[in-house]
C-alpha positions in Angstrom: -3.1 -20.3 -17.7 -5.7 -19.1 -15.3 -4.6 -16.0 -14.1 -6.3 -14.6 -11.1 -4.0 -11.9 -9.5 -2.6 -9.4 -11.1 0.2 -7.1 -8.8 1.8 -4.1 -10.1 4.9 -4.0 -8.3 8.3 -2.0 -8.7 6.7 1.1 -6.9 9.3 0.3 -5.1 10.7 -3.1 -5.2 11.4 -4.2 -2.0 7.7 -3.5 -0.9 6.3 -5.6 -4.0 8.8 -8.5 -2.8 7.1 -8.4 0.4 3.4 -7.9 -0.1 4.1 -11.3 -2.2 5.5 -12.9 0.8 2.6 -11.4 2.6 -0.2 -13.4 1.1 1.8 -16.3 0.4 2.2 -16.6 4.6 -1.7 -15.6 5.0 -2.5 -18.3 2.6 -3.6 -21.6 4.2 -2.3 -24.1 1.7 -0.9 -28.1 2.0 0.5 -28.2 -1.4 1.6 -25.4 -4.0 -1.5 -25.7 -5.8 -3.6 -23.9 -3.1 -1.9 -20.6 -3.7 -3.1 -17.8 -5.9 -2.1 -17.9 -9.7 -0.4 -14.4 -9.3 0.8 -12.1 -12.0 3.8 -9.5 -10.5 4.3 -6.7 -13.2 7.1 -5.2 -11.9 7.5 -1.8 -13.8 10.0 -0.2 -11.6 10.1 1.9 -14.4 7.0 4.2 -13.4 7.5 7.6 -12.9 7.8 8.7 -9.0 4.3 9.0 -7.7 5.3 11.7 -4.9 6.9 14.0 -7.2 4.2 14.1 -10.1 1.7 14.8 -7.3 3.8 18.0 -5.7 4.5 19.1 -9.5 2.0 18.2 -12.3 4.8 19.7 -14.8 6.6 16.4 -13.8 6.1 13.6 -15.7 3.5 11.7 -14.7 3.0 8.0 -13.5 -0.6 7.2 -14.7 0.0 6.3 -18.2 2.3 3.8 -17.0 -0.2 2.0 -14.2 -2.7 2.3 -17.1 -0.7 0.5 -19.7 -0.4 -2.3 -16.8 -3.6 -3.2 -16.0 -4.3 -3.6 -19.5 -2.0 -5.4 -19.6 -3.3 -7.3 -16.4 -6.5 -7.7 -17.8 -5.4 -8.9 -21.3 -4.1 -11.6 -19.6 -6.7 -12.7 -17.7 -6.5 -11.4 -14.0 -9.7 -11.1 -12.3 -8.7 -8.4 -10.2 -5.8 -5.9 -9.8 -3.8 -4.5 -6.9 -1.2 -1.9 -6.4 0.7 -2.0 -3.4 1.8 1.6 -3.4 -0.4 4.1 -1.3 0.4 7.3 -3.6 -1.0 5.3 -6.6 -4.1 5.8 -4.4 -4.3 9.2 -6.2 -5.0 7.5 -9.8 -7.5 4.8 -8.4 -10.6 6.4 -10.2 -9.1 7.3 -13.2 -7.4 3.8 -13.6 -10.3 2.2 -12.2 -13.2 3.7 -15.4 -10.8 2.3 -18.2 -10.2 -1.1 -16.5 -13.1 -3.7 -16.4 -11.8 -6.2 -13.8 -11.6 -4.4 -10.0 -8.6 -3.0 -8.8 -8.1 -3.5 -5.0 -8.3 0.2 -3.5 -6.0 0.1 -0.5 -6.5 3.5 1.5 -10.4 2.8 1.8 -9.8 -1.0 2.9 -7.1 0.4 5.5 -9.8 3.4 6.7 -12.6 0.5 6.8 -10.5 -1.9 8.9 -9.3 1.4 11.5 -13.4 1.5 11.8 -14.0 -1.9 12.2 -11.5 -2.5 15.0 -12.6 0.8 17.0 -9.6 3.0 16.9 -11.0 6.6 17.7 -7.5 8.8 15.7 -4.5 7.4 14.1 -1.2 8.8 12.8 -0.6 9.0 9.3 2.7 8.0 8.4 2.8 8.7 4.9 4.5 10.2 1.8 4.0 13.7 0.9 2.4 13.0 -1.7 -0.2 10.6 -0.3 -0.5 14.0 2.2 -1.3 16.4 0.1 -3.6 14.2 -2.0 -5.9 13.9 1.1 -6.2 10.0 0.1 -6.0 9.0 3.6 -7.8 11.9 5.5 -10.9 12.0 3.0 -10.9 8.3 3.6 -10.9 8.8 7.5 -13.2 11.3 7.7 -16.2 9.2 5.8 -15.2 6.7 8.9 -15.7 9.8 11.3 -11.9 8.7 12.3 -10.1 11.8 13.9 -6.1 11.6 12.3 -2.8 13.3 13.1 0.1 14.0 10.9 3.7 13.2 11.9 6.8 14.9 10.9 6.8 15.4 6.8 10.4 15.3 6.7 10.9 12.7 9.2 9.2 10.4 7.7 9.9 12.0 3.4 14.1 10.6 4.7 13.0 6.9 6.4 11.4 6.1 3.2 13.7 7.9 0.5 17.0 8.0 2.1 17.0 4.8 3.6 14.0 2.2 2.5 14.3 2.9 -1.5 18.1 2.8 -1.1 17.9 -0.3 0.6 19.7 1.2 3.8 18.8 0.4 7.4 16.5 2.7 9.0 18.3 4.1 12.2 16.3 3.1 14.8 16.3 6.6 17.1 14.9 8.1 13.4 11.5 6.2 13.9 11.6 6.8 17.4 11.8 10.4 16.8 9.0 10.4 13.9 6.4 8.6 16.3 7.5 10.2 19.4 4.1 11.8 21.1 2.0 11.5 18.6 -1.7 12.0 20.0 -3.2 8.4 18.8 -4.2 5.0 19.3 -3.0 3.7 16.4 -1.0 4.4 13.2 -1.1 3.7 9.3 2.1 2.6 7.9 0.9 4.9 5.0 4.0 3.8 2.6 4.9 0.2 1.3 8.3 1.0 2.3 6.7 1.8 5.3 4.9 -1.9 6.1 8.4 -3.0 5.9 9.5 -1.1 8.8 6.2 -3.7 11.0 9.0 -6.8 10.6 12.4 -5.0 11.1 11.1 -3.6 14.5 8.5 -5.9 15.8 5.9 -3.5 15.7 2.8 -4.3 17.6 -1.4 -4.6 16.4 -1.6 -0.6 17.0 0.3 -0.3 13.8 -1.8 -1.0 10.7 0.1 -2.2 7.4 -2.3 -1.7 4.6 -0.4 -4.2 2.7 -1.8 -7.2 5.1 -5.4 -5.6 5.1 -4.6 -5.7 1.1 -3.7 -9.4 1.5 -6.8 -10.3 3.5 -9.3 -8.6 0.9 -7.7 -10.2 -1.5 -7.9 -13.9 0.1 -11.7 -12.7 0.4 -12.2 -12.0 -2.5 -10.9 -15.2 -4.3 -12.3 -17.4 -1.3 -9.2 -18.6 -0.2 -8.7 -19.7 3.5 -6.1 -18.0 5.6 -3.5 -19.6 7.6 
């Protein structure tokens, strides 16, 4: 078969269900033929990305997303991504072993925040993606100015409610974004993009799972709906 994306999803679920749905919609097709042949490893299995990056003594996730995009590429993808902004953090490592691109979402999202002329954003992230300094090495080669919300604020929308598949209270996100000093913000967290449906947030909040989406249409020449 002719393989041409491969998605590692499972890191969580729920967020690898959507991004799916996510380029299917942005995918202007008349027939099923016209979509992407797409490859979903879902390894749900992979270590948590968070807590290896607080705690190297932890075990660690990379071995895992390794072992997938061989696994990717053995099959024949022609390009990887990894909807999961903490496995940001492995993107060079993963990328020198692995012969067929893999989609970097934090610089696509910091590219796109240029490209539309937002001057500072929130990042609404894990802290793990936080401490990394994915995101705010990423902004700063933009010259893009960035805040930080609420670590635990944000830490309990996406473990105690997203990953457990519980309803984010709404007065919790209103609490997280409350004066923030910004013109925009990332949804730094697949569990996060989620969040852009279930309250009808507007264009100031950026999903890097549909910037993901687009590149990816890009790349394979495919015209969006």
């Amino acid at each position: 078969m002719n393989y041409e994306l491969g998605i590692i999803g499972g890191l969580g679920p729920l967020a690898s269900s959507y991004f799916y749905k996510i380029i299917t919609e942005k995918t202007k097709a008349n027939k099923d033929q016209d979509h992407l042949n797409i490859i979903i490893l879902s390894d749900a299995k992979t270590p948590d990305r968070t807590s290896y990056i607080l705690d190297n003594t932890k075990k660690s996730p990379y071995p895992y997303l390794l072992n997938d995009c061989k696994i990717l590429e053995k099959l024949g993808c022609k390009m990887i991504s990894i909807p999961c902004n903490t496995s940001t953090y492995f993107h060079e490592k993963l990328q020198k072993q692995i012969n067929i691109p893999i989609s970097n979402m934090i610089e696509n999202t910091a590219n796109y925040i240029k490209e539309k002329g937002y001057h500072k954003t929130a990042i609404l992230a894990t802290e793990g993606t936080i401490k990394s300094n994915l995101y705010q090495q990423a902004l700063e080669n933009n010259k893009i100015k960035y805040t930080l919300p609420n670590e635990e604020k944000v830490m309990s929308i996406i473990y105690d409610y997203v990953k457990k598949g519980k309803k984010v209270p709404k007065n919790l996100w209103e609490e997280t974004i409350k004066n923030l000093d910004c013109d925009c913000y990332i949804l730094g967290c697949t569990e996060l993009s989620i969040l852009k449906e279930t309250f009808n947030l507007n264009e100031k909040f950026i999903d890097p799972l549909e910037i993901e989406a687009e590149k990816i249409l890009k790349f394979f020449n495919k015209e969006r709906a």
